[in-house]
N, C-alpha and C positions, 0 to 999 in steps of 0.2 A: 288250185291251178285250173282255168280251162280246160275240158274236153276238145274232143275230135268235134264233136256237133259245133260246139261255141266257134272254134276254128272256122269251118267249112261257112257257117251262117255267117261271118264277117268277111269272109271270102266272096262270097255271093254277093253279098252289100257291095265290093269293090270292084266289081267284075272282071273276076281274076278265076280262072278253072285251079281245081281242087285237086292238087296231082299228089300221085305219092311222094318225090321226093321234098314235097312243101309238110305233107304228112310227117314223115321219118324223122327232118330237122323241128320241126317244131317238138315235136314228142322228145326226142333226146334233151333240146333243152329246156326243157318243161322238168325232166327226169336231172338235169345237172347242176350244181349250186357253183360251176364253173364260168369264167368268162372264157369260151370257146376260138378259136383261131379257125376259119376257113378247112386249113389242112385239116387240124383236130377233129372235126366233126366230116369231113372227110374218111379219115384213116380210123375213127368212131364207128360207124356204118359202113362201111367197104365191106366188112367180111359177112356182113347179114345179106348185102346187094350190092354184091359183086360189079352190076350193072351202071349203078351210082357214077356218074364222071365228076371229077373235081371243080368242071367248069359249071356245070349244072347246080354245084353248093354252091360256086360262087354267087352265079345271076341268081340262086331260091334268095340266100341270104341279103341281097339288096334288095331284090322285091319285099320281103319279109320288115326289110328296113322304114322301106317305102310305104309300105302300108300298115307300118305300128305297131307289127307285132312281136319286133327282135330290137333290142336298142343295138347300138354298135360302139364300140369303144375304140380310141385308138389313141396308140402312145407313142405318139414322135414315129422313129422310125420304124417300130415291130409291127406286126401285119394286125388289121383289126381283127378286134373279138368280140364276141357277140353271146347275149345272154336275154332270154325272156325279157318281153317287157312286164312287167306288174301291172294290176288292173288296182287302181285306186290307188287314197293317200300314202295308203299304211306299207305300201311296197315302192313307195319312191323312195328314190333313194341317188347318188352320187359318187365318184371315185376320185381315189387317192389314186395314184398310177408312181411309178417308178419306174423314173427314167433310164436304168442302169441294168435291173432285171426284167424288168416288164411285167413285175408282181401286179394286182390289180386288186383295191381294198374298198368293198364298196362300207359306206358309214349313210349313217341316218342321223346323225347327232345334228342341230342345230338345221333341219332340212325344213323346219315350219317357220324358223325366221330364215332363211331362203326364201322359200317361195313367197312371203309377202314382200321382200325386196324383191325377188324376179318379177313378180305382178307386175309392180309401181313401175319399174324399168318396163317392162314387156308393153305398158300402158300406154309409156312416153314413147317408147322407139316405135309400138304403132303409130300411133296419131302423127307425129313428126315426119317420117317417112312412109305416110298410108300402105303401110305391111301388115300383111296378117299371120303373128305368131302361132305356130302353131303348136311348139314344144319348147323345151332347151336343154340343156343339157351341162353339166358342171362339173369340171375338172381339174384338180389340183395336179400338178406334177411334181417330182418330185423326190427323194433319197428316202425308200423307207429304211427301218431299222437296221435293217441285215448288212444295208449296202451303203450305211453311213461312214 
């Protein structure tokens, strides 16, 4: 997992100031194998710093978004959540979501024939509508086991 240094130097590239509570959220979820909720990583850090405002997670977490380094999940109507992005193939990955609990099942199964059908698409929907893809993102919905 990236360091504080790897951090801060893609910070830099973005021309974004290096603040602690950019610090604190990435470190936590760098440390949790959870998909995190706003509040969660809120009520996570609050008793370390006290200081911490909940609005202050909100706006780190969209910057964070914005600039690549948090994906964000969201399921219909429960509030997004948010986990590390991965650096490279081997940590891509995708969710199953449940729409009833709000479970959240990331899988990697069949994720390299994904991505060469995301290509071939991502290829056509640039050129057709001169966009330039930058990511995407794959989402099943859906009843897991529990709440069949």
């Amino acid at each position: 997992m990236p360091g504080r240094h790897h951090w801060q130097h893609r910070f830099r590239e973005n021309v974004s100031r290096w603040t602690l509570p950019r610090e604190i959220i990435l470190d936590l979820l760098s440390r949790s194998s959870r998909h995190m909720s706003a509040k969660e990583i809120y009520g996570a850090l609050y008793a370390l710093y006290p200081g911490l405002g909940l609005t202050t997670v909100y706006r780190t977490l969209e910057l964070l978004h914005r600039l690549g380094f948090v994906q964000k999940v969201t399921s219909g109507d429960g509030p997004g959540r948010y986990e590390l992005r991965g650096e490279g193939e081997k940590d891509h990955h995708h969710h199953l979501i449940c729409t009833k609990c709000g479970r959240i099942i990331d899988y990697r199964d069949f994720v390299q024939e994904e991505l060469d059908l995301i290509k071939k698409t991502e290829e056509t929907l640039a050129k057709k509508h001169n966009f330039l893809i930058q990511d995407h993102n794959i989402e099943f919905l859906g009843l897991c086991e529990k709440c069949r």
